[in-house]
N, C-alpha and C positions, 0 to 999 in steps of 0.2 A: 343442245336439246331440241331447238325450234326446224318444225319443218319446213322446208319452201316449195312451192311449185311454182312451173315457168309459166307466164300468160301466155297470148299467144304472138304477141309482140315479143316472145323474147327475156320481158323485164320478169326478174324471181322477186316473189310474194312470199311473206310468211305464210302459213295456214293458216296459224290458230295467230288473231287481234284481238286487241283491247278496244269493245267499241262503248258508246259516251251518251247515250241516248238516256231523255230526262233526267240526265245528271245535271243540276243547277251551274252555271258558270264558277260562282266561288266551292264548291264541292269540285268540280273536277279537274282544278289543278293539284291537288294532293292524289287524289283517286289515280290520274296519271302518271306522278311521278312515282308514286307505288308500281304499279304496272311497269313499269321502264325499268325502276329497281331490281325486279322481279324476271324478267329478263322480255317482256313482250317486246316489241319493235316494230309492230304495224297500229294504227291509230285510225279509228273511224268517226269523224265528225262531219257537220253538215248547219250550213245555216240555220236552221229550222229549229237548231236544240240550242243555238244561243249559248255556245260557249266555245267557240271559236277559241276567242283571245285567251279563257280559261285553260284550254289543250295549247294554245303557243307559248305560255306563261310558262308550263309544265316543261315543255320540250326545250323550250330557255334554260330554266333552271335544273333539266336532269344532267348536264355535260357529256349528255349523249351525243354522236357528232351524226351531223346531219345525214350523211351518207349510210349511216346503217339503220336508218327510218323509214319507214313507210306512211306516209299519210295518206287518206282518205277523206276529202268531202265533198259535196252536196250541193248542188244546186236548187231551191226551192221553186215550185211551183209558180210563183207569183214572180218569178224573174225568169221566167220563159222563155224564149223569144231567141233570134240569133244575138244581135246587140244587148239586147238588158241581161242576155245567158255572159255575153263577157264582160259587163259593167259588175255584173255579181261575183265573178270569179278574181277579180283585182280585189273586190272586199273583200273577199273569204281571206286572201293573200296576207292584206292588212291586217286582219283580225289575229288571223294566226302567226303574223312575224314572220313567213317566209318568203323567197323569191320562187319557189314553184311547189306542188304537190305531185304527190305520184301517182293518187289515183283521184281522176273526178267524174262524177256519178250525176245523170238524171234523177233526182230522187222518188218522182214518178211518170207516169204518163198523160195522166190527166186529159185523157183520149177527149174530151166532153170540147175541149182549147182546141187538140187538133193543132200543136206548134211544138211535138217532140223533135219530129224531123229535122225544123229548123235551127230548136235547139241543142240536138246533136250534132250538126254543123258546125257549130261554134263551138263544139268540142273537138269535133275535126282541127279547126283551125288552130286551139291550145295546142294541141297533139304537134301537127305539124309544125308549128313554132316553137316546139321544144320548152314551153310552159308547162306541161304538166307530163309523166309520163307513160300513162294510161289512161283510157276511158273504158266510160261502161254507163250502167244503168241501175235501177233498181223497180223492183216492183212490177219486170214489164212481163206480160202472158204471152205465147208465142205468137198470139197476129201482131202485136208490138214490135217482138223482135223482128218478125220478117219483115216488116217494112222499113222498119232498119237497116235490113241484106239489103231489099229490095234498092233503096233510094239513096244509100248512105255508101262514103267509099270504105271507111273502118270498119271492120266487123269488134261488137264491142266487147272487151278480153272480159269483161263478169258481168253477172247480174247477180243484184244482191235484191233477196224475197226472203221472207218469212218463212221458214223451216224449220221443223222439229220432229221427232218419232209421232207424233200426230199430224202433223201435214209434210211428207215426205219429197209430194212437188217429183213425183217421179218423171212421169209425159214431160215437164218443163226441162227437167236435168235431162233426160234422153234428147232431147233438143240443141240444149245448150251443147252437150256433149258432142253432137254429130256437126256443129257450127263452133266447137273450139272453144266455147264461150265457159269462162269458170261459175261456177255456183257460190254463191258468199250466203250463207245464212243469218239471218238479222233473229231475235228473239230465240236464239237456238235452245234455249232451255223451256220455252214456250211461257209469254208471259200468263201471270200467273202461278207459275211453275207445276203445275194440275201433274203432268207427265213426270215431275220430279218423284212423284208420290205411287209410280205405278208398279204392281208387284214385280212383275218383268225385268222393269229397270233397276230395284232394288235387291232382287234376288243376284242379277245380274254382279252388279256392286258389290252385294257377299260373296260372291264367289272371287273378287276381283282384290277383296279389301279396297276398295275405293269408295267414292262417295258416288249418287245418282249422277248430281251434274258432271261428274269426269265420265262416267260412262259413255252422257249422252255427248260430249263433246269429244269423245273417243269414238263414236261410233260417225260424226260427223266426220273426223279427218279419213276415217277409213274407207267413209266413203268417196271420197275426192274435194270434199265441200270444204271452200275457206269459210272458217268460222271466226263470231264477234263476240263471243259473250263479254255481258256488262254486270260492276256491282262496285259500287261505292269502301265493302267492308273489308279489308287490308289479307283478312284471311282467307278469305274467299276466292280472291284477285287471284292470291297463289294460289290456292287448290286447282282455280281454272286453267293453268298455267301448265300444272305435276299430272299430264295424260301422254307423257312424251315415255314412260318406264310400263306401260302393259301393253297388250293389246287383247281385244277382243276375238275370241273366237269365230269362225265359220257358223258355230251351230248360234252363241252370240249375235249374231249379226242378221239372224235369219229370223230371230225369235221378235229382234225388235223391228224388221221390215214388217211382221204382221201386225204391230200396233197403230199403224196407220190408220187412219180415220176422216183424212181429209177435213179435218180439224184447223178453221184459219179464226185467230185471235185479232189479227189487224183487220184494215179492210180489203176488200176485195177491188184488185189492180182495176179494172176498166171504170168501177164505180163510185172510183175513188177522183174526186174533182175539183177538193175544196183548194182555195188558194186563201 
């Protein structure tokens, strides 16, 4: 059922992840091995949610084999830097009981430090050593990325931002799109879930027999965008899961482009600094 697309390395991605964000460490090893059950295969965590060893635990006990996994984490802000960017990544390693990840992510810019560049360097270097099997980023706006192009040899195969039928993030995915770069959406059902609730999206859904959230996570693979959605509740996991049996219309697809609102729940990439 699960879709994949190619980075631009080559390496094939799930679309649609099971991502782990404010899930507590002892909650998201059941939460994942749910999701695994269920049949997800790509995993997004990050130091910052502290539950690293919680998502290794999982992937331990699912008997799922390594090779048909994708992980995903995150370098935190406050371990910046080229060296403290790979003293952090042998932790993550640890936490999570592997010998490598497939995807590792800037988790912002934190442009105020002024030490992405660097920091991306030393995912150059994972890269090229064959520790990890992708890079990328999160959260970066296009003067970010470009100086990324600009000063960096990797172009990095995603960025993962904040997106949803309210913050669309068009200009950014035209970008990414014309640089190769994938789109991962983080909060894809917008937290809060305000957009769950919109007539649009729920007439949409009647017409679908499906629920809001499969819409909107239907309307995210159609549009090219590797999606995370997160949720603790067993039922749910799966419903996030059952968007792989419809698809959305043209006239569908058109109605929900106009919901757009440039509506951002997180904060805003450049001004965002805190370590």
């Amino acid at each position: 059922m699960m879709q994949f697309i190619t980075l631009n390395n080559g390496i094939r991605m799930p679309q649609l992840g099971f991502g782990v964000w404010q899930v507590p460490n002892d909650e998201v090893t059941p939460a994942v091995e749910k999701a695994l059950e269920v049949g997800y295969r790509s995993i997004d965590t990050a130091k910052v949610y502290q539950n690293e060893s919680g998502v290794g635990k999982a992937i331990s006990n699912s008997g799922v084999s390594r090779e048909e996994l994708f992980i995903t984490t995150k370098v935190w802000n406050s371990d910046q830097g080229y060296e403290s960017t790979l003293k952090a990544f042998d932790e993550s390693l640890d936490r999570l009981g592997l010998n490598n990840v497939d995807l590792y992510l800037i988790h912002w810019p934190t442009p105020e430090f002024d030490d992405y560049v660097e920091t991306y360097k030393a995912l150059e270097k994972l890269y090229k050593d064959g520790r990890v099997k992708a890079i990328g980023v999160c959260n970066f706006n296009i003067e970010h990325l470009q100086r990324i192009l600009d000063e960096c040899e990797v172009v990095p195969a995603v960025n993962q931002v904040e997106c949803h039928p309210y913050l669309q993030q068009q200009e950014l995915k035209d970008f990414c799109r014309k640089h190769n770069i994938y789109v991962e959406a983080w909060s894809p059902l917008m937290q809060g879930g305000e957009v769950l609730q919109d007539p649009v999206i729920k007439e949409i859904a009647e017409e679908h027999g499906k629920t809001p959230a499969q819409v909107i996570i239907r309307w995210h693979i159609q549009t090219g965008t590797i999606v995370i959605p997160k949720s603790v509740t067993p039922s749910r996991i799966k419903e996030n899961f059952d968007v792989f049996d419809f698809e959305l219309t043209s006239d569908n697809m058109d109605r929900i482009k106009q919901l757009n609102r440039n509506e951002r729940k997180g904060p805003e990439p450049s001004q965002m600094n805190k370590r």
